[in-house]
C-alpha positions in Angstrom: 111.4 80.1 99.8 108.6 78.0 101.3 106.2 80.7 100.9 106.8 81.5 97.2 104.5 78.7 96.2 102.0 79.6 98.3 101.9 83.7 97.6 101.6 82.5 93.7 99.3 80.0 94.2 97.2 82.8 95.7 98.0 85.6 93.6 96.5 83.8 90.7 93.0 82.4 93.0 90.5 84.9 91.8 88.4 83.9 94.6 90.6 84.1 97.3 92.5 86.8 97.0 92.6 90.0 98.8 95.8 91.9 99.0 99.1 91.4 99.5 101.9 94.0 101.2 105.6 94.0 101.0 106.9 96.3 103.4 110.1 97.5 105.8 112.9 97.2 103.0 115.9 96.1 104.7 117.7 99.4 103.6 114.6 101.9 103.9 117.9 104.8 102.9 118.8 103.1 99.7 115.4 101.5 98.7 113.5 103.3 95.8 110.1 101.6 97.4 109.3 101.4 100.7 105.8 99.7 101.0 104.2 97.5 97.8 100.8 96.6 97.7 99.7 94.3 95.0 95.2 94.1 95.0 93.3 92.4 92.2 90.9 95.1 90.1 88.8 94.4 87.0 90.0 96.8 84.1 87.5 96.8 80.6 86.0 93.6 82.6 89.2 91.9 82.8 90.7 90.8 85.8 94.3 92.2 86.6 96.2 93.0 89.3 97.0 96.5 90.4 100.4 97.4 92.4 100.5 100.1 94.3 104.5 101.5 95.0 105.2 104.0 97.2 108.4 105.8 97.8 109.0 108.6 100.7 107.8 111.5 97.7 106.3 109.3 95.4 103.6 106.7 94.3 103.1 104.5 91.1 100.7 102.2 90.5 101.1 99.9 87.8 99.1 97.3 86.1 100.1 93.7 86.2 98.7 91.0 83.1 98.3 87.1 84.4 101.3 85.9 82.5 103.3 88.6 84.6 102.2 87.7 87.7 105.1 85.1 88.8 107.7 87.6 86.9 106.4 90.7 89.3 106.4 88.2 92.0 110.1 87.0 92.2 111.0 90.5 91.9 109.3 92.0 94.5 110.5 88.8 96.3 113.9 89.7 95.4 113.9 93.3 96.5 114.3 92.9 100.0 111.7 93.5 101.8 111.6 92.4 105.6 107.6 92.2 105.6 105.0 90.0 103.3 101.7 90.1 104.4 99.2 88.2 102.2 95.4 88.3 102.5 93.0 86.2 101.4 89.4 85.6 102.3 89.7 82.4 103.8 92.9 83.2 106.1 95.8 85.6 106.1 99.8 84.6 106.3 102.4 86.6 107.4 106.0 86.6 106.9 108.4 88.4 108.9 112.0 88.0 108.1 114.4 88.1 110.7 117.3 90.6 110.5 119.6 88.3 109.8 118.6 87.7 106.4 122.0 88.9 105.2 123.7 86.3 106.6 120.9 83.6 105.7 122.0 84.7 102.1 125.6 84.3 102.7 124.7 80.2 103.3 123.5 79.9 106.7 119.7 78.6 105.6 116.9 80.4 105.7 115.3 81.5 109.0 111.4 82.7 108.7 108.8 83.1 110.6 105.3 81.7 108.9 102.3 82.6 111.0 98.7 81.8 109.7 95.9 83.9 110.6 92.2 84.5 110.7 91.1 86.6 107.7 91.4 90.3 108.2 87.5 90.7 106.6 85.1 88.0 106.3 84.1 86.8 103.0 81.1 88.5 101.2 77.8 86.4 101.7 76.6 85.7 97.5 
């Protein structure tokens, strides 16, 4: 995935980083989640990230440590989600992934939309 390098790379910029949303699970039925969001926080004046689940009854939010980060990452990467939405101060990149994803995984290449973006908010003057 082109974008896994990117949405790392990005997760881990304390600067940067803003948010970032995986949503529409390519079997909403069966899925446990439908929508993650993933937003850094400072906890006892540490930074961590926060992610937010949320099912169709249910929301848990859980607490992420820096050497997790690329762990949580492939997994959420792994879970099937049809939307990634990353934003950062400086721009915002979306990923919608086609339908067909099924049979991309079955050895027909991948087939993904990258978009870049203007940010969503505009940095904070210091």
């Amino acid at each position: 995935m082109e974008y896994r390098d990117e949405l790392l790379r990005s997760l881990r910029d304390e600067t940067r980083f803003a948010r970032l949303t995986f949503s529409s699970p390519a079997r909403p039925r069966e899925a446990e989640w439908l929508k993650v969001s993933v937003a850094p926080m400072l906890l006892r004046g540490e930074r961590r990230l926060r992610a937010l689940f949320q099912g169709e009854r249910k929301q848990v939010a859980r607490m992420i440590a820096p050497g997790e980060v690329e762990q949580q990452l492939d997994a959420l990467l792994g879970a099937g989600f049809q939307r990634i939405s990353l934003q950062c101060t400086d721009g915002d990149l979306h990923v919608p992934r086609s339908r067909l994803t099924a049979l991309v995984r079955l050895g027909l290449g991948h087939l993904l939309v990258l978009s870049l973006w203007k940010p969503a908010r505009s940095p904070t003057p210091d």
